[in-house]
N, C-alpha and C positions, 0 to 999 in steps of 0.2 A: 617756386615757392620759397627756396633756399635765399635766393635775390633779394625777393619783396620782405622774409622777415629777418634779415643784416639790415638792410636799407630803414625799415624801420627801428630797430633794435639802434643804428645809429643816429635815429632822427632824434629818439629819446634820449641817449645817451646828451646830446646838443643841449636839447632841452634842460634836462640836468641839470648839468654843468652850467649853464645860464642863469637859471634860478639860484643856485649855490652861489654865482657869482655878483648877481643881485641883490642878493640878502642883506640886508644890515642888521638883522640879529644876528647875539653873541651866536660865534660860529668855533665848536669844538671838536677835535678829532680827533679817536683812538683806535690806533690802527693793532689791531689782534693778531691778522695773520703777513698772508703773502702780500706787501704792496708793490706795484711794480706795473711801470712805464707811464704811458696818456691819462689813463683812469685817475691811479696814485696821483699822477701833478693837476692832474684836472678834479679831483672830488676830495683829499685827502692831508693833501700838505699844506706846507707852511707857506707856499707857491702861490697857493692856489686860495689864498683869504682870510684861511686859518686862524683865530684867535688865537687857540689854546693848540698844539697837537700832543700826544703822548701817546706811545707806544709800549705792550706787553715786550717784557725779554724774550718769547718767542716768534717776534715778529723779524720780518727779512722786507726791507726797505731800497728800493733801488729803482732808479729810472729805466734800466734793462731788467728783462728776465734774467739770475742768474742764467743758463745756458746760453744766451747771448752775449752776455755780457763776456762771462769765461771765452767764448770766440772771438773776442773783440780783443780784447785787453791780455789775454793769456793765450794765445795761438803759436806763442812758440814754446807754452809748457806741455800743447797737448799732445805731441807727440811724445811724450814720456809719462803723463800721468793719466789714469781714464777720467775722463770726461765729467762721471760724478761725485769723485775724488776731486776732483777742483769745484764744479757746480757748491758742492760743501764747502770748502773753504771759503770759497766766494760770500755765499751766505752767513757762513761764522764770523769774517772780517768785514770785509767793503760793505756788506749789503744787513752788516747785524744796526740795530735798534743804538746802540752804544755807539755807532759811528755816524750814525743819522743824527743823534744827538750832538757829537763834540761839533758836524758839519751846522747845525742850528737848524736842521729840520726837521726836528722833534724839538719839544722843550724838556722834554722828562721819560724818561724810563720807569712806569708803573708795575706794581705787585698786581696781577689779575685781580687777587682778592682785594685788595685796595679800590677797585675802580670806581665803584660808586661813593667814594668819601673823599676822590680827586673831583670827580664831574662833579657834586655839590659844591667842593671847595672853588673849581673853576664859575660854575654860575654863578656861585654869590659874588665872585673874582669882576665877572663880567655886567653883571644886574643892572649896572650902571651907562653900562655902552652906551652913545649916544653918536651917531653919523650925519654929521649932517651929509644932507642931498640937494644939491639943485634939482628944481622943477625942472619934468620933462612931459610929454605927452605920450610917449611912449616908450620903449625898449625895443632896440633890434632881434629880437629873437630868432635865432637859429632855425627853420624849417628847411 
């Protein structure tokens, strides 16, 4: 049973991400909390279609989970620092909202309480999108 619902849990996930990819409505995105790896570039970023992205200051941004990342990148600190002693810095530096931004994978750094006066400001931003598309008869959809 474990099998049959990943397998489907990732048929959707395809799907998703197809439709997201498809869209040519304005496409805005506020990332709140943890983003991080396939998901993040695949439904979230600036990667991934984005018109508008923006992120709260407590949001932690990164193509790794901090603990992989920290393994990856910091494996000759970790024999001197515990493991979530770096995982945090990781997240305060590389993977803070502020570094997502200077990198152009955010556009903005939002006040929580601000968000709904950025997303008006973004739609009316967007109101006017216009894509064009070549005729197709269908779409390859991921199944």
């Amino acid at each position: 049973a474990a099998k049959a619902e990943l397998a489907g849990s990732l048929r959707e996930a395809a799907k998703l991400a197809h439709v997201y990819a498809e869209a040519t409505t304005a496409k805005i995105s506020v990332i709140l909390g943890n983003a991080y790896g396939p998901a993040y570039i695949a439904l979230a970023g600036k990667n991934a279609g984005a018109d508008l992205a923006y992120a709260w200051p407590s949001a932690a941004i990164s193509p790794l989970a901090p603990d992989a990342a920290v393994t990856i990148l910091w494996a000759d600190r970790l024999a001197d620092t515990p493991r979530a002693q770096l995982t945090e810095e990781y997240k305060a530096t590389l993977a803070s909202p502020l570094e997502a931004c200077k990198a152009g994978v955010v556009d903005d750094v939002i006040d929580p309480a601000a968000t709904r006066d950025v997303l008006i400001s973004a739609i009316d931003l967007l109101s006017s999108k216009r894509m064009p598309t070549l005729p197709k008869k269908h779409s390859n959809m991921p199944l």
